[in-house]
N, C-alpha and C positions, 0 to 999 in steps of 0.2 A: 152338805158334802163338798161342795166347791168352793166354800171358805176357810176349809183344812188344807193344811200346810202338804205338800208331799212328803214329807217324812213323817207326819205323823198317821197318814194314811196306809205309809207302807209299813208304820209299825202296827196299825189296828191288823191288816193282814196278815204280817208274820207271828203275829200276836194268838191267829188261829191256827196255824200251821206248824208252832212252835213243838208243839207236840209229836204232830209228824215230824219234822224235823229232825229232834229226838231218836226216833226209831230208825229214821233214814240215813243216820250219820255217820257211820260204822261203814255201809256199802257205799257211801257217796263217799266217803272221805279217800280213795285210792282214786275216781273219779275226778272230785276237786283238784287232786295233784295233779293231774295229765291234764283236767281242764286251766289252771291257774300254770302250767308252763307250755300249752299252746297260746292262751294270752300275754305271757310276755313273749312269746316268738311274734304273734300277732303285733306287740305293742314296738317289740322292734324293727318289723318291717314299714308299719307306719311311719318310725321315727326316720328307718332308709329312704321314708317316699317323703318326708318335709326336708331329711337331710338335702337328698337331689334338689329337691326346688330350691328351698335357700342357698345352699353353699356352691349350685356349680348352676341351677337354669336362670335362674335371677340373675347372679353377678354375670352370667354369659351374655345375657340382654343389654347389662349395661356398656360391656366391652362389647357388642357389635354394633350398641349407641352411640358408642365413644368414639370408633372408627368413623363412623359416617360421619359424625362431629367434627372430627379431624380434616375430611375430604373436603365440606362444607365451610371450612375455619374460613373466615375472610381476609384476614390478616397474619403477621405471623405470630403475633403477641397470643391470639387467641389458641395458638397453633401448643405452641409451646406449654400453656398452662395445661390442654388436652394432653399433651404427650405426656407431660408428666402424670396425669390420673391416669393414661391408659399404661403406662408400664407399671403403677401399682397393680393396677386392678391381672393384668397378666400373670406377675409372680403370687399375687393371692390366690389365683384358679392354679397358678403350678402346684401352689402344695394341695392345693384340696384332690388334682386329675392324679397326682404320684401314688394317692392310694388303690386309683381304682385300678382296673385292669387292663392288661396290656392294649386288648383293643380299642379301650374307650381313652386311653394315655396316647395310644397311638393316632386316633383320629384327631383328641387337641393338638398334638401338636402338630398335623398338617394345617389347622386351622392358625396356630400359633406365624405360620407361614408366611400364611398368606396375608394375614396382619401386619406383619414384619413387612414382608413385599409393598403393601400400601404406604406405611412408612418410606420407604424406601425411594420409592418414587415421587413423595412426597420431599423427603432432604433432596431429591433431583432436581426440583421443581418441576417435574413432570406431574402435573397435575391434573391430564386426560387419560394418562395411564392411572394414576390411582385412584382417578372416578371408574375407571371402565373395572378396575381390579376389584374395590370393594363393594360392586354390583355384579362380580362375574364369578371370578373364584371363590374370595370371601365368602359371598353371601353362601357359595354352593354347601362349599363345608361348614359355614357354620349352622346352615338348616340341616347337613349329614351329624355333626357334634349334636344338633338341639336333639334328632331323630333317634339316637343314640342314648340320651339319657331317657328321653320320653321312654324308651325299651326297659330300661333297667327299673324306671319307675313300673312298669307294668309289671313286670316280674316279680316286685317285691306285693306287690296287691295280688297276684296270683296266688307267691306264694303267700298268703295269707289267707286265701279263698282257700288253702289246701289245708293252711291248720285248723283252720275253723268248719274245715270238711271231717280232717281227724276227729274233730268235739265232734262232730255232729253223729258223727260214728259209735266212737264211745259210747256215747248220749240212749244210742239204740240199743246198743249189747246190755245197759243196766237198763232200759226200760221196761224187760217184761219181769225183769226182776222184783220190780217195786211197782208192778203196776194193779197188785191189788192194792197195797198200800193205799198208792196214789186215789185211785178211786174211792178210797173212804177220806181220806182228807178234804175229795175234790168235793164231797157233797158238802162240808162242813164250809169251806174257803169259797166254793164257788159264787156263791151271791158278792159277799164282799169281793173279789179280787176280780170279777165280772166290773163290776159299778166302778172298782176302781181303775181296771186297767184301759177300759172304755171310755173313760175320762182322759186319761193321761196319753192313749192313742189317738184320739180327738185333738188334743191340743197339740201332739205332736205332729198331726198331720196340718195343722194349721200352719205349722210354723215352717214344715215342708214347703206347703203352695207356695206360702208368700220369700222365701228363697227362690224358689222353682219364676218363680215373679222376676224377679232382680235381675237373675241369669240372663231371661228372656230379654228384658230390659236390655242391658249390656250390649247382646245380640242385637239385635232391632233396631233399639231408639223411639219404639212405635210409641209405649204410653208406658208412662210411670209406676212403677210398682204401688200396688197398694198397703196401706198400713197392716197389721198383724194384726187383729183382735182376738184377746181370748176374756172367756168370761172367769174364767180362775180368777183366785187370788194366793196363787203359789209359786213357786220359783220357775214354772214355766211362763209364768206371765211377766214376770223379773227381766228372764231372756230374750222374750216377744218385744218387748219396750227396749235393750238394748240392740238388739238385732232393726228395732225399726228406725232407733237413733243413726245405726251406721249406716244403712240402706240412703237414708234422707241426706246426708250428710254425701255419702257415694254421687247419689245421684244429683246433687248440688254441683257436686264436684265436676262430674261428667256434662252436666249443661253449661257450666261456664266454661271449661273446655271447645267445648261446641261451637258456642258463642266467641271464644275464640278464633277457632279454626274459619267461621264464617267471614268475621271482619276481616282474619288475615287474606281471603281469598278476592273479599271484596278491594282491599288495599292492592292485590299486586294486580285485579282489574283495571284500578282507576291505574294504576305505572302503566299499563298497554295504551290507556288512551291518553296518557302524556300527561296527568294531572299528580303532580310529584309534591303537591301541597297535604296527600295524604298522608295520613300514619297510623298507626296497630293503636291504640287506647284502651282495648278489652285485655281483663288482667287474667292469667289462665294460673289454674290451680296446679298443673302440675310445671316439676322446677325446670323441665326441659324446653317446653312449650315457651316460659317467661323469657326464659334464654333466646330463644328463636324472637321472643318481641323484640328484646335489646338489637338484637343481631340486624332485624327488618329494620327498623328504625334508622339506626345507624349507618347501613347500607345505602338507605332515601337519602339523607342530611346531606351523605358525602355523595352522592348524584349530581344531589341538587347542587353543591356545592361545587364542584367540578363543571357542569353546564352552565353557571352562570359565570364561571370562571373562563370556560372556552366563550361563551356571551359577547363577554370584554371583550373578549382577543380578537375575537371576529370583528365585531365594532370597532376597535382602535386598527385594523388592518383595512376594513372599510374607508375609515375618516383618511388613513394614508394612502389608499387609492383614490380616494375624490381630490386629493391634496396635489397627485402626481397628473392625474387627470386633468386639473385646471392648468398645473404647470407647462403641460403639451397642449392645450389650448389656447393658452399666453403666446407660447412659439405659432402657431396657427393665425392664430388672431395677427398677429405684426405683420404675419404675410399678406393675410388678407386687406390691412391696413395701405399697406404698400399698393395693393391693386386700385383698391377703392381711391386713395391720390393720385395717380399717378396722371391721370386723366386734366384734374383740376388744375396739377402745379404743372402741367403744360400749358391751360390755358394760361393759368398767373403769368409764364415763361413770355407768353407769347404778348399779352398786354401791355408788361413792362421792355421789352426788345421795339413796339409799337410807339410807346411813350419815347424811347431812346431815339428813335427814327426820325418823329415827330418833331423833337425836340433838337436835333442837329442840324434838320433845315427851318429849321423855326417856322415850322407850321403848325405848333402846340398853344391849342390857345385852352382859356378856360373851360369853354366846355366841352371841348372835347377829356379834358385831364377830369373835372368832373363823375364824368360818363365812366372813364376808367377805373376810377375810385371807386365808384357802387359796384364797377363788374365786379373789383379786386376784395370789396369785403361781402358782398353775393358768396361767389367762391369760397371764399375763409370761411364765413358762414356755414355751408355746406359741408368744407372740411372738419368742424367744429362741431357739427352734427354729427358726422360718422366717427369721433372717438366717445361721442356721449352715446351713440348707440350701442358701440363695441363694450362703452363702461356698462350699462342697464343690462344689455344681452350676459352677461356672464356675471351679475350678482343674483346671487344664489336667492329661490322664494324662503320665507317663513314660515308663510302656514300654507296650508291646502285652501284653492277658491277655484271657483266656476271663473272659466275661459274659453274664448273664442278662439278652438284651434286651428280654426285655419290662420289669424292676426299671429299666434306662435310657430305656424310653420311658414309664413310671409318673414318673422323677423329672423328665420334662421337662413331664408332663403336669402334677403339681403346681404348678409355677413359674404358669402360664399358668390354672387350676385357678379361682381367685379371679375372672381378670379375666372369665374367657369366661360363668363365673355372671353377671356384672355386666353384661355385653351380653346377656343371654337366649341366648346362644349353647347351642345342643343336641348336645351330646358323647356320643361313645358311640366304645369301645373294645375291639375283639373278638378274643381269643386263642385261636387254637387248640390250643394246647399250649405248654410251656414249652420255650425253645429256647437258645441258645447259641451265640457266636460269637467271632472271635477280633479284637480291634483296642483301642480306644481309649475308654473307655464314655463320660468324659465329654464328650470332644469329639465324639462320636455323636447324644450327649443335646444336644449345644447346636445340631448340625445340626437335628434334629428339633423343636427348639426354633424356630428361623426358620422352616422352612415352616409350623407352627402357628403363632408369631405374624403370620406375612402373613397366612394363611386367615383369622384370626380379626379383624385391621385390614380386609382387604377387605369381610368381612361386616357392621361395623359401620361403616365411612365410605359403604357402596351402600344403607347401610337396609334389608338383605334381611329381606324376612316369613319367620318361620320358620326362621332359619335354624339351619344344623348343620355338623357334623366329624365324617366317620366316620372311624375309622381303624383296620385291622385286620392284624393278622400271624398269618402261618400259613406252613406248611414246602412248599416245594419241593422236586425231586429232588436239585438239586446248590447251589440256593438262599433263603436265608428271605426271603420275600417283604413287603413292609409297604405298603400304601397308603395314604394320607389323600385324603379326595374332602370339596369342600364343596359350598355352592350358592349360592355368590358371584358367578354369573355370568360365569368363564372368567378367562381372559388376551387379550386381542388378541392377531389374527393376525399384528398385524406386531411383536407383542412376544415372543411363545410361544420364536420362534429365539434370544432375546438375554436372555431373563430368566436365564440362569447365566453373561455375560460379568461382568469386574467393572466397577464404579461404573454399574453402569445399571439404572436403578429407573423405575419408572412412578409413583411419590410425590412428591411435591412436595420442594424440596432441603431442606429444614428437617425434613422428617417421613424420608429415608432417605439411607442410603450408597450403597446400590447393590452392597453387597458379601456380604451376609447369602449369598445364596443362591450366590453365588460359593465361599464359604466351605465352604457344603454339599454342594458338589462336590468340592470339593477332599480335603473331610475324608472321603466317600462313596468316591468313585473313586480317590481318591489313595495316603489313609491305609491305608482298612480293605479296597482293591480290590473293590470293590462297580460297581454301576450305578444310577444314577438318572436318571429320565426322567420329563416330562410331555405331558398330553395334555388337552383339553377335552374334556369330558363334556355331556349337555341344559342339565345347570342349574349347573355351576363346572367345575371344575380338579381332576385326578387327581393325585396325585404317587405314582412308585410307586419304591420303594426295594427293590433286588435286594444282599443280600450272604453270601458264601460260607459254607455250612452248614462247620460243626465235626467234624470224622470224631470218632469215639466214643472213640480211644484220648488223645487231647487231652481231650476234654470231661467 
């Protein structure tokens, strides 16, 4: 019996019944008519409930896709090509809403509205008004427009429930008509249409669950639908195999999807933690999701693209702050230069006016001129040293090495050594032991250079009584600590926050860049990974430089 076709089974049963049939065909036949045009009332409101979903709740989905499309466009290329599908898709749903009725014509086109308004704001370029719009307004109507048809579908499956309430009616008024009839037929039929209908209800209910499956599926995400099995070999089993091909296929569909949505989520992860090497690679099945790859992708490129663009620009604005930086060090240095001779070519002054003296009353003899000659290339000597210090102190290092910073803040002290004699300025330098660290020596020493030459400018352009520069280093648990404190009387409080931006100086524009101490951050924090920070004290300005101690197998 299970290897009979279903029509040939339901011919073996009409085949008993034929007979009744026969006799019943006269009273059923006024029946048949009332039942065959509540089946097409029946078949037309079906068609009113596929009409609603295809022709106005689907295309409505895709025109409230379209708008967010639109809102989300990244560019305007992308922009344009949407506008054009969504005023298709617009005048499409005009003709389909002009037939229906006034209220549900009237609720499109509030919705039509507020679509136009996102537009709108959108040719504005107001582009927070038309996020806020087709998430506020938009959405509201267009869930009132969805709620609206969902109505009218329900209405047509009512009224359907009603005609097939009519049959079922009918159905009873000829029932006792023919119900001895029926009763002799049903001894004859019942075996057979028992075995057969019990079969065909079995498989039909089969093929329920494993739908009822799917649905679930959809819902959830929990576990996979399972296959349909029927043991037929009839055209219910035809359908179970086609039904299980789309199911398989669905749910294919729906997990790479999935598999989508997860890598997109894991990509715009790794953007929060700054890692912009990623990108989408999971290909998604459906064509809106693909579109959203294209869009992410492209989005990252031109990031990336643009940050390593701003990269440059930071660097090359860099290089021409360290450019303008040496250039007011060059003016610095001369001065300094000036201090450091000034001393020497007194004495030279004084040697040769000696020799002249000597030599007028002719009391110059050999060795005394001798004697003179070694003091005079002594001196030059020395002179000769401090332009080859000044040259070494201000060539820039190469690479990163271990150095003795106290011998770097010695050679920054020398440079400045002359001048601060020369203002009565009161120096004192306190080491606690000798230390070590890993970075850059000379461009350390020329940091520490600037905030000693401002200490020592502010002291002498304020006139301070007594004044001084302490400045001492000593070791920390995890870093070597350095201060210089003077009694210059501070920084202003509305200057303390901005004294390490660049070009801004509290000097007059002929006396500063503005970039010195700019620079000593950069080279502090940047280079050698340190910290540096200031703070007012009673009588000046702290400056206190933190940088990474040297573990012992390095140093």
């Amino acid at each position: 019996m299970k290897k009979i076709k279903i029509k040939y089974k339901l011919f073996l049963l009409f085949s008993f019944s034929f007979i009744g049939m026969l006799v019943l065909a006269e009273r059923s036949f006024k029946l048949s008519q009332e039942n065959i045009y509540n089946a097409t009332t029946i078949f037309e409101n079906a068609q009113s409930t596929q009409n609603l979903q295809e022709n106005y709740i689907e295309p409505l989905n895709v025109l409230r896709e379209m708008s967010l499309s639109l809102v989300m466009s990244p560019n305007d290329d992308y922009r344009k090509s949407i506008e054009g599908d969504l005023t298709a898709q617009i005048k499409l749903l005009e003709e389909h809403f002009h037939v229906l009725d006034k209220t549900t014509n009237g609720i499109w086109q509030s919705y039509v509205e507020a679509v136009n308004k996102t537009h709108h704001y959108l040719s504005a370029r107001f582009e927070e008004g038309a996020f806020v719009n087709v998430n506020t307004v938009e959405r509201e109507r267009y869930y009132t427009l969805l709620g609206r048809l969902k109505q009218l579908q329900h209405e047509a499956v009512n009224q359907a429930k009603d005609n097939f309430s009519d049959i079922q009616t009918s159905a009873k008024a000829l029932k006792y008509e023919l119900a001895v009839i029926v009763l002799l037929l049903s001894a004859l039929v019942f075996s057979a249409g028992y075995l057969l209908s019990s079969h065909i209800v079995s498989s039909i209910l089969k093929l329920q669950e494993g739908i009822k499956e799917f649905f679930s599926y959809l819902e959830t995400k929990a576990m996979p639908p399972r296959p349909i099995t029927l043991s037929s070999k009839d055209e219910l089993e035809d359908m179970s195999n086609l039904i299980n091909l789309s199911i398989a296929k669905a749910s294919a569909n729906i997990e790479q999807d999935t598999l989508f949505i997860e890598d997109a989520i894991n990509v715009v992860n790794d953007l929060k933690s700054g890692n912009l090497a990623s990108r989408l690679h999971t290909s998604a099945q459906a064509h809106q999701l693909q579109l959203l790859k294209d869009v992410i992708n492209t989005m990252i490129d031109n990031l990336e693209l643009k940050i390593n663009e701003e990269i440059f620009k930071r660097t090359e604005q860099e290089k021409l702050l360290i450019q303008q930086s040496k250039l007011a060090s060059m003016g610095e240095m001369i001065g300094n230069i000036a201090h450091q001779w000034r001393q020497p070519l007194g004495e030279l002054s004084a040697l040769l006016m000696n020799l002249q003296v000597k030599h007028e009353f002719h009391d110059l003899n050999g060795e005394v001129l001798l004697q003179s000659i070694q003091q005079c290339n002594k001196i030059n000597a020395y002179m000769s040293n401090t332009i080859s210090d000044f040259q070494n102190f201000f060539k820039p290092s190469k690479n990163k090495e271990v150095f003795e910073i106290s011998e770097a803040c010695q050679r920054a002290i020398a440079i400045l050594q002359a001048s601060i004699k020369y203002h009565n300025i009161e120096f004192t330098f306190d080491i606690s032991e000798k230390m070590e660290v890993l970075g850059y020596p000379n461009e350390f020493a020329q940091a520490l250079l600037n905030i000693l030459s401002n200490a020592k400018d502010v002291l002498s352009d304020r006139e301070i009584c007594n004044p001084y520069i302490r400045m001492q280093l000593k070791r920390g648990y995890k870093y070597m600590l350095i201060t210089i404190e003077d009694n210059g009387g501070g920084i202003g409080a509305e200057h303390i926050d901005r004294i390490f931006e660049p070009y801004f100086t509290t000097k007059y524009a002929t006396q500063g860049t503005g970039i010195g101490l700019y620079m000593t951050k950069m080279i502090i924090e940047n280079n050698m990974n340190g910290i540096i920070s200031v703070k007012n004290t009673e009588e000046g300005a702290l400056f206190t430089i933190k940088l990474p101690s040297v573990p012992d197998k390095i140093s």
